[in-house]
C-alpha positions as CSV (number, residue, x, y, z in Angstrom):
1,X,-25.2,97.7,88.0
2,X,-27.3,94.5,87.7
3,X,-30.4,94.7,90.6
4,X,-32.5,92.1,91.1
5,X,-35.9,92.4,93.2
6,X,-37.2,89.5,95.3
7,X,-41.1,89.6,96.7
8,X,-41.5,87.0,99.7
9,X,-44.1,86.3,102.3
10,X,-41.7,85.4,104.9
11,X,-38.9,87.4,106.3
12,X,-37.7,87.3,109.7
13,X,-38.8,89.9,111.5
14,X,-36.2,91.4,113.4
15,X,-33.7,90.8,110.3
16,X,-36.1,93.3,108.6
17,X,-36.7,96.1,111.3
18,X,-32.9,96.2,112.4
19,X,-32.4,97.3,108.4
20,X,-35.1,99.8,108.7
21,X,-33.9,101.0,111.7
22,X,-30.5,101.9,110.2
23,X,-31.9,104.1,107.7
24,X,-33.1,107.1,108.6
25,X,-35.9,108.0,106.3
26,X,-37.8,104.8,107.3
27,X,-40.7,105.4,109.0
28,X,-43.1,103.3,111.5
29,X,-45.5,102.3,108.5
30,X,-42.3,99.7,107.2
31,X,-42.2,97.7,110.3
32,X,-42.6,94.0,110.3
33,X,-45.6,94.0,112.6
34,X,-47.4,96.5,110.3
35,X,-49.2,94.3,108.5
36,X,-50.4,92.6,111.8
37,X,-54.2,94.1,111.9
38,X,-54.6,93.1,108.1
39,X,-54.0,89.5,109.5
40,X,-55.9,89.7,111.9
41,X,-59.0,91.2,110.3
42,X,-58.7,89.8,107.2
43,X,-55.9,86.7,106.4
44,X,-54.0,88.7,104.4
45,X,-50.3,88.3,104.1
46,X,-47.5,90.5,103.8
47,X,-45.3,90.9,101.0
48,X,-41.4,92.0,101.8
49,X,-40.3,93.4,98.7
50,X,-36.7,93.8,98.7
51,X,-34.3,95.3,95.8
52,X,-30.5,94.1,96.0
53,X,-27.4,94.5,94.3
54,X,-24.9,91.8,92.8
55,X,-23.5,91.5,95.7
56,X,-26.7,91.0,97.9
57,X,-26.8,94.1,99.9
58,X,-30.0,95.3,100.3
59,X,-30.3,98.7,98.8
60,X,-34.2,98.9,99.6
61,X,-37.4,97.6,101.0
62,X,-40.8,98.0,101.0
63,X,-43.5,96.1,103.2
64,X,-46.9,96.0,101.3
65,X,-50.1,93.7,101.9
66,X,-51.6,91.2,99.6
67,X,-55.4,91.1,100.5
68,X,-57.2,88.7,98.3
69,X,-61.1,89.2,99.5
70,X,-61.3,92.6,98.2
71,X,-58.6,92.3,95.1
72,X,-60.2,92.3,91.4
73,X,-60.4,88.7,89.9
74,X,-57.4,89.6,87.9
75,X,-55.9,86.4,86.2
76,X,-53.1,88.3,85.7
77,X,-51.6,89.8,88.8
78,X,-52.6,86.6,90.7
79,X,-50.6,85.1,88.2
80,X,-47.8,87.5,88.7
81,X,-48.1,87.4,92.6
82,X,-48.2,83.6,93.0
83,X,-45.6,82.6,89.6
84,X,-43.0,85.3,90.2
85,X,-41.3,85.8,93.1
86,X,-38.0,87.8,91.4
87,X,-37.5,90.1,89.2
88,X,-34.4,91.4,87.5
89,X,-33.4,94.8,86.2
């Protein structure tokens, strides 16, 4: 089975929560609006990390938060973050 992992900074929102809220061992913490303090506070952005399979079902999804002001200076990972968006199994 050929996966393939996408990382985006926009999603639309209620696309996203409807999927979480047909699975059942989602929880609160995955919700679109989640990340909404870390805006607010501190411009970060949220990063919808999805893995799917050949046909494009999405077989799972995780909402993190990329935070720049307090990240290391790491050439690499921003170079990961900003140059690669997929990734394939």
């Amino acid at each position: 089975m050929i996966l393939k992992t996408e990382i985006v900074t926009e999603f639309d929102n209620s696309d996203w929560d409807n999927l979480l809220k047909k699975e059942p061992t989602s929880t609160a913490f995955q919700m679109s609006k989640n990340y909404d303090p870390y805006r607010e506070a501190f411009g970060s952005k949220p990063l919808f990390i999805t893995t799917k399979d050949s046909t494009g079902n999405i077989l799972a999804q995780l909402l993190a938060v990329q935070h720049f002001p307090n990240m290391t200076s790491s050439d690499s990972f921003k170079s990961i973050i900003n140059n690669y968006s997929t990734l394939y199994w």
